[in-house]
N, C-alpha and C positions, 0 to 999 in steps of 0.2 A: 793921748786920751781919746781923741775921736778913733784911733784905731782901736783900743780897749772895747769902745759902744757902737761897733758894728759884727762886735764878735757875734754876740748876742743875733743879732739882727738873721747873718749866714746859721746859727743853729736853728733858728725858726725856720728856715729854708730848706733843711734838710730832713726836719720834723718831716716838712708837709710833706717833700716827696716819697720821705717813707710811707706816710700814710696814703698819697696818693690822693691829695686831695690840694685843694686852694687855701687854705685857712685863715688871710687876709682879702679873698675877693668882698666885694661887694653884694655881691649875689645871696650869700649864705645868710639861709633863714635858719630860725631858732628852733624849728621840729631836725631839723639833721645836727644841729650841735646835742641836742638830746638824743638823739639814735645813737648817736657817736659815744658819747661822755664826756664829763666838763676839764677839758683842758687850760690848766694855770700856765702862763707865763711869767716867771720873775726875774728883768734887769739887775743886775748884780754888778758891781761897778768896784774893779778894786786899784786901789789906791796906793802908790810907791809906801815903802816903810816911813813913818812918823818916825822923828827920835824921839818921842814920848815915852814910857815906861809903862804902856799899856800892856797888857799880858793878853796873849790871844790863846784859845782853848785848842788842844788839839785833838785834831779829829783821825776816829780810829779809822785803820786800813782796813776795811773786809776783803772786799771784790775785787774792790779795784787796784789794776796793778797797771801801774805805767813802765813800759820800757825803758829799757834803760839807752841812756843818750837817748832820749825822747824826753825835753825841757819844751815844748812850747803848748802855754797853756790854751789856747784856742782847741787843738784837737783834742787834748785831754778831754775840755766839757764835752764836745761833740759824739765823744766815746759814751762818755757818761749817760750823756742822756739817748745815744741810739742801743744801748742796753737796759737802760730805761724803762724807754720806747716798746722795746721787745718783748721785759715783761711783762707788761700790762697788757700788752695785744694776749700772749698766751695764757692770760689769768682769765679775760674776762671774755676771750672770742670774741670779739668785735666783729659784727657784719658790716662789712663797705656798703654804704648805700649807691644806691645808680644814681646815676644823674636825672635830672628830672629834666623832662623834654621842655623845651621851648614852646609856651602861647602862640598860636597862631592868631596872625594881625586880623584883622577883618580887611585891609584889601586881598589881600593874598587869600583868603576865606571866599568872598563875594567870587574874585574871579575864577576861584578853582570851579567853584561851583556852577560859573556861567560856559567855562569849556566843560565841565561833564554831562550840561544840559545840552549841548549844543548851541548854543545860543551864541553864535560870533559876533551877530550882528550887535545883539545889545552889550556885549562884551570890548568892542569898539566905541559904542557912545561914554560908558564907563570911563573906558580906561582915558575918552579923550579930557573930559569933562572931571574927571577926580585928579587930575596932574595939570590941568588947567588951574582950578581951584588952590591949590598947593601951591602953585607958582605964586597966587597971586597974594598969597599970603592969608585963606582964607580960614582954611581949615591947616591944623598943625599934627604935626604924628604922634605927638608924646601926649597930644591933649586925645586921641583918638581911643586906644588902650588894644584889648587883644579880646578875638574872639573868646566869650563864655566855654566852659569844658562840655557846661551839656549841650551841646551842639556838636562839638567834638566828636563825643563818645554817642550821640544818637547815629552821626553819622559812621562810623566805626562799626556800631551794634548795627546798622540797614544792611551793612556790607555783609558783615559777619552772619547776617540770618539769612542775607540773599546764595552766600555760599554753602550756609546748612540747608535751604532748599534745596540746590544743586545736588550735596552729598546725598538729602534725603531721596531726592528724585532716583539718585543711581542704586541707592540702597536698595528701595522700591522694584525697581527692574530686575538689579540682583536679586531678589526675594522671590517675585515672578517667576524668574529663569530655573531657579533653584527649588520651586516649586515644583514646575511642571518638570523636572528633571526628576526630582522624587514621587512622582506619579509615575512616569514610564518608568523608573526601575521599579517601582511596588507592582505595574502590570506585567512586566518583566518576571517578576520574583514571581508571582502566582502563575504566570505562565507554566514558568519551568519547573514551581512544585507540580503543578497539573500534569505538565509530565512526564515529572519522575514517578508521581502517584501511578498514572498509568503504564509507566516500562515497569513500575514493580507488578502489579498485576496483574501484565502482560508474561513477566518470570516467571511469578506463583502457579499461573496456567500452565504454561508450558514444562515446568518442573509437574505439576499434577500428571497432566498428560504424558511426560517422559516415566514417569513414575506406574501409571497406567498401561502404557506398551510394554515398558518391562515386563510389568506381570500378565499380561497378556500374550507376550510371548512367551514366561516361562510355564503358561499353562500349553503353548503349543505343543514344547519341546518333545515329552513325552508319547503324543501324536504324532509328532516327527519318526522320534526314534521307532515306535510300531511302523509306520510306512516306510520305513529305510527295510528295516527287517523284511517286510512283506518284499518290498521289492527286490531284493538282493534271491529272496525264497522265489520269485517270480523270472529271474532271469534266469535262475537254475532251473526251473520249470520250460522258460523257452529253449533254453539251450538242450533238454533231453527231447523236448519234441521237436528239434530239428531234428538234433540224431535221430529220433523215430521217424521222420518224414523223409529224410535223404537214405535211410534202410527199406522204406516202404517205395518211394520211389524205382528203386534200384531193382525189389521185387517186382515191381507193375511194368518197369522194362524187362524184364527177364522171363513175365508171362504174356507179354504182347510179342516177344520175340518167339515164345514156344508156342502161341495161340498160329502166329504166321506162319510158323513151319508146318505146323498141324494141317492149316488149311490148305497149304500148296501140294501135302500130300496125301491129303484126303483120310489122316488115321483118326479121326475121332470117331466114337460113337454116339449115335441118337439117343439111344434109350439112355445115357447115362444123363444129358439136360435133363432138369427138372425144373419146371415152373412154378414159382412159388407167389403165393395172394399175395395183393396189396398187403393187406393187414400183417399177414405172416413178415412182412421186409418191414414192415413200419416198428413193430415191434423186435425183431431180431437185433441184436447186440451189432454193433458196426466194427471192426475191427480196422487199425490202419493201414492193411491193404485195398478193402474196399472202401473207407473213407479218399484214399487217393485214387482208387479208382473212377469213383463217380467227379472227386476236384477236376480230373481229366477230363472228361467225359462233358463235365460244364465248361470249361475254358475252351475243348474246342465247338463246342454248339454256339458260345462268345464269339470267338473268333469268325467261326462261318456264318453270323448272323453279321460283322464285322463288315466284314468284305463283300456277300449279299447287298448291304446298304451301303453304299459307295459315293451317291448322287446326295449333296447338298440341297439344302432346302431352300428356296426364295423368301426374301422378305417381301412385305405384301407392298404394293404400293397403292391402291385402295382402298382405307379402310374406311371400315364399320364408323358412323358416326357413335359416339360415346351412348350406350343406355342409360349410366347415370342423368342423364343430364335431362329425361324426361322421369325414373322417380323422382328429383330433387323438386322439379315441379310439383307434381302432385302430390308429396309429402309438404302440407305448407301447416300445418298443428303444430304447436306451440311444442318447443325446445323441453326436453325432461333432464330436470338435476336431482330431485328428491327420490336418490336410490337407496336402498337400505340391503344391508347385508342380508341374502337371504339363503343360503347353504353353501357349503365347504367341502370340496371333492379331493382325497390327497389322493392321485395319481402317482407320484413319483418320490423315489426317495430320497434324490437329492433336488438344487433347484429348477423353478419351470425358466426354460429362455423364451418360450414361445408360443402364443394360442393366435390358432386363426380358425376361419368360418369358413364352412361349407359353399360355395358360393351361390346352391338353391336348395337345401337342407338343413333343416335344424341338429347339423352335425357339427362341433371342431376338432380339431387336431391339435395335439400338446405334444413339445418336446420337451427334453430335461438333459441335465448334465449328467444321469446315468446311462446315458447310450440309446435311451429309447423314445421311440414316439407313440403315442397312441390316440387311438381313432374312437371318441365319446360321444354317445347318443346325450340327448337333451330332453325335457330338461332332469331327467334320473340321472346323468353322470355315469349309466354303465358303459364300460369300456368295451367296445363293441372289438376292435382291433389291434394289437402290436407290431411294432415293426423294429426285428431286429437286424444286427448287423455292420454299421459302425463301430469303430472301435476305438471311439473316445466320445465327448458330450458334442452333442447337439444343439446347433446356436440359432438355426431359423429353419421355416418351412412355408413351402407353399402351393397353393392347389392349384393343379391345370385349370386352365378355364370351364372344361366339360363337366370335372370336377371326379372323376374317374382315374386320376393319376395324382402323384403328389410328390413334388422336391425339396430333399434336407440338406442343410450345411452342417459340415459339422468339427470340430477339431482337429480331426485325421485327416486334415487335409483333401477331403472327396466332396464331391454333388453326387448323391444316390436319386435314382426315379424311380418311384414304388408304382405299383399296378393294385391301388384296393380291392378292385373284385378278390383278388388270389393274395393277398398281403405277403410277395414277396418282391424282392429287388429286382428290376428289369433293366439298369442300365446305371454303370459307375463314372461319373469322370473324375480325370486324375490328371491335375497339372499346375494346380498351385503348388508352391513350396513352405508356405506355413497356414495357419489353420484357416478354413472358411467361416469367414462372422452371415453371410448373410445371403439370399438368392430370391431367385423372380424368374414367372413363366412372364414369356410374349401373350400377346392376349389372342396371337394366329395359333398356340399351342406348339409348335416348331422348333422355339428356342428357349433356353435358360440360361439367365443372365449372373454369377456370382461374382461378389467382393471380398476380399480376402486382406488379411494382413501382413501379407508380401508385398501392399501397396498398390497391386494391381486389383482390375475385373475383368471376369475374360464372359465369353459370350461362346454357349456351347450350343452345336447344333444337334436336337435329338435322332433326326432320320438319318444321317452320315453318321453320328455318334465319335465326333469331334468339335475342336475348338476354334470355330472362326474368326475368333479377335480378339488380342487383349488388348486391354486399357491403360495407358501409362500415360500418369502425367502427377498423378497424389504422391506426395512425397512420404505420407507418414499409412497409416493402417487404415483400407477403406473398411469403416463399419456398417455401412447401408448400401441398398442399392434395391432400385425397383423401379419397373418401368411405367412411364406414360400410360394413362387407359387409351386404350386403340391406338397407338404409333408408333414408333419404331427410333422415340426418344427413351433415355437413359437419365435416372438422376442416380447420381451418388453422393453419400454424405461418411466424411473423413477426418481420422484425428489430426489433421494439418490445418483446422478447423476451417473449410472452405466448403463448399456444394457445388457439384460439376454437372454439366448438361452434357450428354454426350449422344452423337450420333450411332445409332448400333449399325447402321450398312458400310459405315465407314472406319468406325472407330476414333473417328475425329475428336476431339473436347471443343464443342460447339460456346459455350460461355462458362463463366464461371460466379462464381457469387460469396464475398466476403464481409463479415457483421460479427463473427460468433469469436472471444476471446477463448474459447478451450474445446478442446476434442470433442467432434461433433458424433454421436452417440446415435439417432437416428434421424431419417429424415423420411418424408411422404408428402403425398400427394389426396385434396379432395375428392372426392369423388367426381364433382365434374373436373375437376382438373386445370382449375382457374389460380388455386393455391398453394401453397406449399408451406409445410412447417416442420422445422427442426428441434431438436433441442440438445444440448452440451454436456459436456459432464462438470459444469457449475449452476445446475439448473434452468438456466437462462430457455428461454422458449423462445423465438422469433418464429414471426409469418411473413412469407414473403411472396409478391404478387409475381403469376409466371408470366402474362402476357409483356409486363415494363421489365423484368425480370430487376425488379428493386424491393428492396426489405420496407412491409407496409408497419409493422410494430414489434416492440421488443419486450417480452415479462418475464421478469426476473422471480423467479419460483424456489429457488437455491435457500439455501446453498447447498443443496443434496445432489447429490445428478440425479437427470434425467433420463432414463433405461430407453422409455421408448413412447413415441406419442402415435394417434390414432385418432381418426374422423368420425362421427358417426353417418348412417346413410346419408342426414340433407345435409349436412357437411355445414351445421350449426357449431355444432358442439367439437370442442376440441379434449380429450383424455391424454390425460401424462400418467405415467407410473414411476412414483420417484424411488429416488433410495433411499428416503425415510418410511416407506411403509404408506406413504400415503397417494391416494387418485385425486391428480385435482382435473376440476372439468371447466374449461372455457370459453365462456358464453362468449361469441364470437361478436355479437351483435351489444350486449351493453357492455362486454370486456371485464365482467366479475368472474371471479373463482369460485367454485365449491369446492370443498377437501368429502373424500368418503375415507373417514377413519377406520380398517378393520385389520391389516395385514398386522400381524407381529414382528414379522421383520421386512426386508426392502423386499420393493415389488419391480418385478423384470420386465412385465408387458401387460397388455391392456387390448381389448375389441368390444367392439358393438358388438351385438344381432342386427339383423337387417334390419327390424321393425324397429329398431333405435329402446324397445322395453328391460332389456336386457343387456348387461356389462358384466365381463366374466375379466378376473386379475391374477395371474401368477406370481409368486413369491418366490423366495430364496428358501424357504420351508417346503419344497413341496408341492404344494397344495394348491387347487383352482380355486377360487372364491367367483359364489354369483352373486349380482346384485339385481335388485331388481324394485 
């Protein structure tokens, strides 16, 4: 029997640990048997058979099946009720509750809280003094109970908010960082639309402008093709007048050879010469025997004037103190800029390269890129002189000091010296190899100095009627060149963009002088001679002091080039003519510009008059313009 009434006992045991729980502790309150649900236990107690005639009811088989050879009824309930068990778990989903933490004591409370304060010391009298007490039977534990939960959970929540600080603090930072990172990519992002804005409308230009040359060139082409034509009709042309000049030739030897035989044997007769007037020869047809007659006839009068002059001329070693240098005094009247266009001379058919002044005459001198120069009275503009004879354009000129002679440069590679009284050519030199941009008398008269775009300058002597010095040292095209007032120094200015001082008795390159970012276009000298100024072919103008030989300022005029600049007499006023057409004039002393608006297209060069009232400008049209 007592084995039958511990059956029961091991089923309850097997309940619990199905369920996983205690179900006879002590501990279990009445809110988790309600979470749970109300579990019955019923002691069942069965009894050997009665011989009594009692009738017992029988119960149907559903589920339940016991194996076979399986008689022992203990495991049977135990089956019974762990399939039970099971259905009620999966009928009703049962949540397992958690176990519920343990109350914390108040010592254990007190002292956590005296080591988180730091407080040892009083954590020592405590501890010594509350196990003293205990000992002595003072205070008892069971009578003492357990820390309250809201103290618990206040402390729990101090924690809990002290770490949401923390988070929040780093969040904060994060938020910051992430801030100022999305500020420099937004200044970023507007950077680089800015630009792309500007490479596209940097494209759009450039596309206009590629758009532009095209049709600009194919408005050339057909000017093209007319100048091929001409030219092709031109060499056909030179090539018959060779063949007429080496037929005519051949004649002019074959009557100097019958003229010599004549004379050694005395057969001519007198009466058949006949002397015929000026006039009569001026106007008579020339045929190409006597056109190579007289070519004769001047080559050798060349030649024996040639070797007649033989001796070399000295350079001066005394000179003349400078004349400028007493007008600039006694010109001391207030600077003039308020010039107005005041009549238009077209001289030439194609453009002017070059206007210079008389240097005691109200005359100038113009050249142009049709071949010619001419010599203009003032202020009517009649063209008093022509000077032909080069056989390409004319890039510069300039008057002997007496003022009675005059030197051009010109494309064809020559220095020509004109004789104004008689306006014809008295002396060619030849020895550059590509075209002359530019020349300069000595102010002894003697020599003539030119710059060419073979990189060299040579220095020609007029009474020998050769070339005493070139100049090597510019690596790219010297475009200027003019000498010192009264000395026997040399400036030149070159598209290797530099400016050279050079000695002429030696040919030396005495210093040299660098400031200018692009091909130096021209350069001069004040009238006393104290200054110097250039300008580039990006407008750029610099002035630079000759005596420290260092650049005193720099104005940026551009972006057009600068053709050619120019002093006036007190050597206030500085003139540029640009390649927009327009003159600007620089007040030297407050450093302001004025523009004289008139040219229609670019303007090549630019001079005073001596009395500083007048400013004359050549253009690429042509045409002198005065201002006054």
């Amino acid at each position: 029997m007592a084995a039958k009434q511990g059956t029961p006992a091991s089923a309850l045991r097997v309940l619990e640990e199905a369920l996983g729980m205690d179900l006879t502790a002590a501990g279990d309150s009445a809110e988790a048997v309600a979470a749970e649900g109300a579990y019955y236990l019923e002691q069942v107690t069965i009894t050997e058979a009665s011989e009594d005639d009692y009738e017992y009811e029988e119960i149907p088989d559903d589920n339940v099946s016991i194996p076979e050879g399986e008689e022992d009824l203990a495991k049977a309930i135990q089956m019974v009720q762990e399939q039970a068990t099971d259905t009620q778990i999966l009928e009703q989903k049962t949540v397992l509750p958690s176990k519920q933490p343990t109350p914390e004591v108040i010592e254990d409370f007190l002292c956590n809280f005296l080591i988180k304060m730091g407080m040892t010391r009083t954590l020592d009298c405590f501890q010594s003094e509350w196990y003293e007490l205990i000992q002595k039977g003072v205070i008892e534990l069971r009578d003492i109970g357990s820390v309250p939960d809201v103290y618990t959970q206040n402390m729990l929540l101090e924690n809990e908010n002290k770490n949401l600080k923390k988070d929040l603090k780093h969040y904060k930072q994060a938020a910051d960082k992430a801030r100022e990172d999305l500020l420099k990519t937004q200044k970023e992002r507007d950077f680089h639309r800015m630009h792309h804005k500007r490479i596209v409308q940097e494209k759009n230009k450039l596309i206009n402008d590629l758009k532009g040359l095209k049709l600009h060139y194919a408005s050339y082409e057909p000017t093209i093709r007319v100048l091929h034509e001409k030219h092709q009709a031109l060499l056909k042309q030179k090539m018959l007048t060779s063949l007429e000049r080496d037929r005519a030739v051949g004649q002019i030897s074959g009557l100097q050879a019958t003229l010599k035989h004549m004379e050694i044997g005395h057969n001519y007769h007198a009466s058949e010469i006949r002397v015929i007037p000026n006039s009569e020869k001026e106007n008579a047809p020339e045929g190409p025997t006597q056109k190579g007659l007289r070519e004769a006839r001047e080559k050798n009068k060349c030649k024996t004037k040639i070797k007649a002059n033989t001796k070399d001329s000295e350079f001066p070693t005394d000179m003349q103190p400078n004349p400028n240098l007493y007008l600039c005094k006694e010109n001391i009247g207030p600077a003039k800029f308020d010039y107005k266009l005041n009549n238009i001379f077209r001289l030439h058919e194609l453009p002017v390269s070059c206007i210079i002044m008389h240097p005691r005459k109200d005359i100038l001198v113009t050249c142009g890129e049709d071949r010619l120069w001419k010599l203009v009275g003032l202020p009517k503009g009649n063209v008093l002189l022509t000077g032909f004879g080069h056989t390409d354009w004319l890039s510069k000129c300039c008057f002997h000091p007496s003022g009675n002679k005059l030197a051009t440069s010109s494309g064809d590679t020559t220095v020509k010296l004109w004789d104004l009284s008689k306006g014809n050519c008295i002396l060619t030199f030849e020895g550059h190899n590509h075209a002359v941009w530019s020349c300069t008398w000595h102010s002894c008269g003697d020599f003539v100095a030119s710059s060419s775009l073979d990189t060299t300058s040579k220095i020609w002597d007029v009474n020998s009627e050769r070339c005493r010095c070139t100049l090597y040292g510019h690596t790219d095209s010297v475009n200027s060149i003019e000498f010192f007032p009264c000395s026997n120094t040399l400036l030149t200015g070159s598209a290797d963009k530099s400016l050279s001082l050079w000695d002429a008795r030696t040919g030396n390159c005495e210093q040299s002088l660098y400031g200018h970012m692009h091909s130096i276009n021209d350069a001069t000298f004040t009238p006393r001679g104290h200054m110097i100024a250039s300008c580039d072919a990006c407008g750029v103008t610099k002035l630079w002091d000759f005596r420290k030989l260092s650049p005193i300022v720099s104005i940026d005029i551009g972006p057009s080039p600068g053709n050619e600049v120019n002093f006036d007499s007190s050597g206030r006023v500085l003139a540029q003519a640009s390649g927009s057409g327009v003159i600007h004039l620089l007040d030297l002393k407050s450093g302001q510009i004025h523009k004289l608006m008139g040219h229609e297209s670019e303007a090549h060069t630019v001079v005073f008059s001596h009395d500083g009232e007048y400013l004359f400008s050549g253009g690429s049209d042509g045409t002198v313009r005065t201002w006054s």
